[in-house]
N, C-alpha and C positions, 0 to 999 in steps of 0.2 A: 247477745249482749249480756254482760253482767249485770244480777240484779241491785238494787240500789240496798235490798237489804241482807246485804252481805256485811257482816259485824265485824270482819278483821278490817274493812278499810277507816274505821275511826278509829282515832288514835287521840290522846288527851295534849292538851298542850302546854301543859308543864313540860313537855319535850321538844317544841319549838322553841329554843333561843333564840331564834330568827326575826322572830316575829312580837313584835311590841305595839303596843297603845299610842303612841308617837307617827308608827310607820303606818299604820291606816288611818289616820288624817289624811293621806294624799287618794284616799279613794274616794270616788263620786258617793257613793252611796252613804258615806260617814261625814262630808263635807259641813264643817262647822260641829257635829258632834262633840260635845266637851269629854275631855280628857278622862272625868270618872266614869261618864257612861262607856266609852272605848275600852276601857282596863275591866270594864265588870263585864263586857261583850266577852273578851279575850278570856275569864276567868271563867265564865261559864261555856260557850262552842265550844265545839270535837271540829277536828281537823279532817278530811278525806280527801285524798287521790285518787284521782283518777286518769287512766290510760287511755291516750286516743282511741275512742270509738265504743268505750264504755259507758253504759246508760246510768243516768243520775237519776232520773224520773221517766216513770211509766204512764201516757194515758190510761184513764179509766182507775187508777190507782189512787190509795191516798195519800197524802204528803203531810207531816206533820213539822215540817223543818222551811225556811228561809235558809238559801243559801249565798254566801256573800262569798266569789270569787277573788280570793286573791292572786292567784295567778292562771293565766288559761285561757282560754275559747270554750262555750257552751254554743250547741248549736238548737235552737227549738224547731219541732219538726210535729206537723200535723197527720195522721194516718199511719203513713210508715217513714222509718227513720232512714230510707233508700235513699228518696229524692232528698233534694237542695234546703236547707231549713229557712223559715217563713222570718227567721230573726238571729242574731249574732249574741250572745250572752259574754262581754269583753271583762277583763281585768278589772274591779272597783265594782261592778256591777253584779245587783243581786238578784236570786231564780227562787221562784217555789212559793211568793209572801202570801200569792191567791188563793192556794189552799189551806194557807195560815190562816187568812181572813175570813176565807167563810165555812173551812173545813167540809171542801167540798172535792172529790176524784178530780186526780190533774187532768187540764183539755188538750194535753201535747206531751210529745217525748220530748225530753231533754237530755240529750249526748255532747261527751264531750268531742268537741274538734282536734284537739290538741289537751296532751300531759298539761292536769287541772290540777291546782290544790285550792280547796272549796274548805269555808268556816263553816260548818251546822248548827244554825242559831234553832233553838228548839223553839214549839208555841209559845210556853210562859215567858221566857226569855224574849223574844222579839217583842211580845207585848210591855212586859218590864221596859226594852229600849223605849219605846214607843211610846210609852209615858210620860219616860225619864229626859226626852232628848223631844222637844221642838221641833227643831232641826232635822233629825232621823223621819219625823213623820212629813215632813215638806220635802225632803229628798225623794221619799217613797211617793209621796203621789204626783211630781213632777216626771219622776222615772215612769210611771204606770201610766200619767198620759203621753210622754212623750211614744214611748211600745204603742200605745192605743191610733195612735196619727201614723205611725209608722208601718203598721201591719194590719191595716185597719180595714182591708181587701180583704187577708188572709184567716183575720180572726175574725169576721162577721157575728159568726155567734155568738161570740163571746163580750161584744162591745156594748149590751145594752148591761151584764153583771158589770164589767168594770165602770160602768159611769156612776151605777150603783153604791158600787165600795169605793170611788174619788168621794161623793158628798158622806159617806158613811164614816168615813175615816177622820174626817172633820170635825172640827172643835166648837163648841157652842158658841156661837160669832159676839155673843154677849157675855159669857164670865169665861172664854177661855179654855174652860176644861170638856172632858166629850158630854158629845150630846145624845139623847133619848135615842136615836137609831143604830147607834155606836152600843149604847147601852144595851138593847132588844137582843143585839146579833149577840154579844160578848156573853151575856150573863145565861143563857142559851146553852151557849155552847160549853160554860163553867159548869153547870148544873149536867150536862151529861157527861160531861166528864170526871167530875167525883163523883154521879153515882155511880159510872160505871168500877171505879178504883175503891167505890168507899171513904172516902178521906169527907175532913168536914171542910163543909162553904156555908159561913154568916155574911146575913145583908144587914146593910141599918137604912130604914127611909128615915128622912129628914126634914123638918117643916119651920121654916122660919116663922118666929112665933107673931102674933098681930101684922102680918105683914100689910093685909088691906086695908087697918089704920094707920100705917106707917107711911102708906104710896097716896093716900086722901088729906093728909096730914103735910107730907111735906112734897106731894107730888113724884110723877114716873122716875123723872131723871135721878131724886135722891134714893127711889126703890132701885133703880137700877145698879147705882153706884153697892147698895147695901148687897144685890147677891152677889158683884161682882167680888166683893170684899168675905162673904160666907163661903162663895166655892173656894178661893186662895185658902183662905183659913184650914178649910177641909181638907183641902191636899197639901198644903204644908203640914200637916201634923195627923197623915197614916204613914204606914209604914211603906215602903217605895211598892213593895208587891200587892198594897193595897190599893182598888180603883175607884176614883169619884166621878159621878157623871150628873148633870142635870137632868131630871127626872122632868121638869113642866112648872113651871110658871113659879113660886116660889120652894119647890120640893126640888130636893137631891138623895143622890142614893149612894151608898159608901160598899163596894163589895169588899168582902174577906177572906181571900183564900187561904184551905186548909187552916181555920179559925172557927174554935167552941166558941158556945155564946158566951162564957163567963168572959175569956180573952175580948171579943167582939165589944163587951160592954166597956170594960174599960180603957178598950182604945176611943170609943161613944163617948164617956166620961171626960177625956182625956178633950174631942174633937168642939164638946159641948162647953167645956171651961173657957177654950181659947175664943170662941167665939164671944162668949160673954163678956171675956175681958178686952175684948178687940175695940180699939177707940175708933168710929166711924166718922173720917174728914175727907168732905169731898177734893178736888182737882185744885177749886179754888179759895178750900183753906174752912170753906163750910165746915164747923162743930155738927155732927147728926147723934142725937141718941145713942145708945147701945141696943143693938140687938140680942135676945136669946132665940135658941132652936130647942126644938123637942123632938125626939130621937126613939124610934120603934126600931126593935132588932130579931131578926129569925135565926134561926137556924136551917139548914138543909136535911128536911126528914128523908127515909127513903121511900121512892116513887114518887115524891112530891114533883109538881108541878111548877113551872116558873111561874103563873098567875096565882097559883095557892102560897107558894112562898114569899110571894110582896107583900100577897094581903094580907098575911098575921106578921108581916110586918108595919102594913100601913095601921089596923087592928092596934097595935101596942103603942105605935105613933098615937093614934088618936085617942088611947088611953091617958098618954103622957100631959095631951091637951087637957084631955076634963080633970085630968090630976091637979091641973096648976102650971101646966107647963115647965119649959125651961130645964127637964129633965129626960132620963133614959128610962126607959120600959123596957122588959123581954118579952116576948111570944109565948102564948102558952103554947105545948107540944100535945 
């Protein structure tokens, strides 16, 4: 078998005129996907061919790409890629998002059946969709159970990780955006990742400011509506490569890749105004207060750890609080 990391089979696709942001709306995997996230998919993937019986993925390997089949047969195959494969990887249909998610050695071969041409969504990239597209993350975990029900003999082992990463990949069922588990695994995996490169990662923790006079005052339901209305805020106004997650009960946390803290702060600046000036109206037309947040921010030292690098951000957070709130703090280094 050919190995997968063989460099002449990507090719850039600026040299597909074939293929547009229009023509993959009719794949399962992209189904309702909006048209910008489609065009920035197609702007960033590499294209690869491959030839009947060529291997795309190696057990025991690692895999840093989702790949979304645009045209072809993938066959997944446990042990050796001799026998009959345990599942059918078809046209619209994407391979590899499991080692995306938890960056962990593929648990199967994946060979093609039949002349493939396969999109290379890289890690940042599928996570950007993922963000960016609703839709793309409900596709992917209906795809990932329906695989689960379907070969659910043949992957045994592997069915209690993937029940794992269906609730992990989910959205905080109360403001929407991801939740503390999503969080754990993702920012994990960011921090060894630019340590391993070098490059900078800032966090911002986030604390809505009097929040437990706010929920004693006008009660759960209008606390609830207020973080609903904080995490929107937050991720309408980072930039698309940046991620917001709910951290617990009234706190959130903003990552920033490849971002100094000077940049980090005033994107803070920027996250902390609009909140401020956010007019909070409930469903049915209720006037509520305005809220402020106050805003701790780190930087990624090196060898640091993911619990040292919250805490001198939670640390600068709770500086902001005895400051007076309603403001940003940096980390001392």
């Amino acid at each position: 078998m050919t190995s997968p990391a063989n460099g002449d089979a990507l090719v850039a696709l600026s040299d597909l005129p074939d293929l547009d942001a229009r023509a993959l709306e009719t794949m399962s995997a992209l189904e309702g996907v909006g048209l910008a996230a489609r065009q920035e998919l197609l702007a960033s993937a590499e294209r690869r061919n491959l030839a009947a019986g060529q291997s795309l993925i190696t057990q025991g390997a690692q895999n840093e790409h989702m790949f979304l089949v645009v045209h072809g047969e993938l066959g997944v195959h446990l042990e050796s890629v001799d026998g009959e494969p345990v599942a059918i990887i078809g046209t619209g249909e994407t391979v590899g998002e499991l080692g995306v998610l938890d960056g962990s050695a593929a648990s199967a071969h994946v060979v093609a059946r039949t002349e493939c041409l396969l999109l290379a969504v890289k890690e940042e990239d599928f996570w950007r969709l993922t963000n960016a597209s609703h839709a793309f993350a409900v596709n992917l975990l209906l795809k990932l159970a329906k695989r689960l029900r379907a070969n659910n003999a043949a992957v045994s082992s592997n069915v209690q990780k993937r029940r794992q990463y269906e609730r992990a990949a989910m959205f905080d069922g109360l403001t929407g955006i991801h939740n503390r588990r999503w969080l754990d695994e993702t920012l994990h995996r960011m921090v060894r990742r630019h340590a391993a490169s070098g490059g900078l990662l800032s966090v911002a923790l986030v604390d809505v400011d009097h929040f437990k006079h706010f929920n004693d005052r006008f009660g759960h339901a209008a606390g609830d509506h207020v973080l609903t209305a904080v995490a929107t805020t937050l991720a309408e106004n980072v930039r698309p490569t940046d991620l917001v997650a709910r951290f617990g009960g009234e706190e959130f946390v903003i990552i920033f890749p490849d971002t100094s803290l000077e940049l980090a702060e005033r994107a803070a600046e920027r996250v902390r105004l609009a909140v401020a000036n956010r007019e909070m109206t409930t469903a049915d037309g209720t006037k509520l207060p305005a809220v402020t947040i106050s805003i701790g921010i780190s930087q990624l030292l090196v060898d640091e750890t993911v619990p040292d690098f919250l805490k001198r951000a939670d640390l600068a957070m709770y500086q902001a609080k005895q400051g007076g709130r309603n403001r940003v703090m940096l980390a001392k280094t």
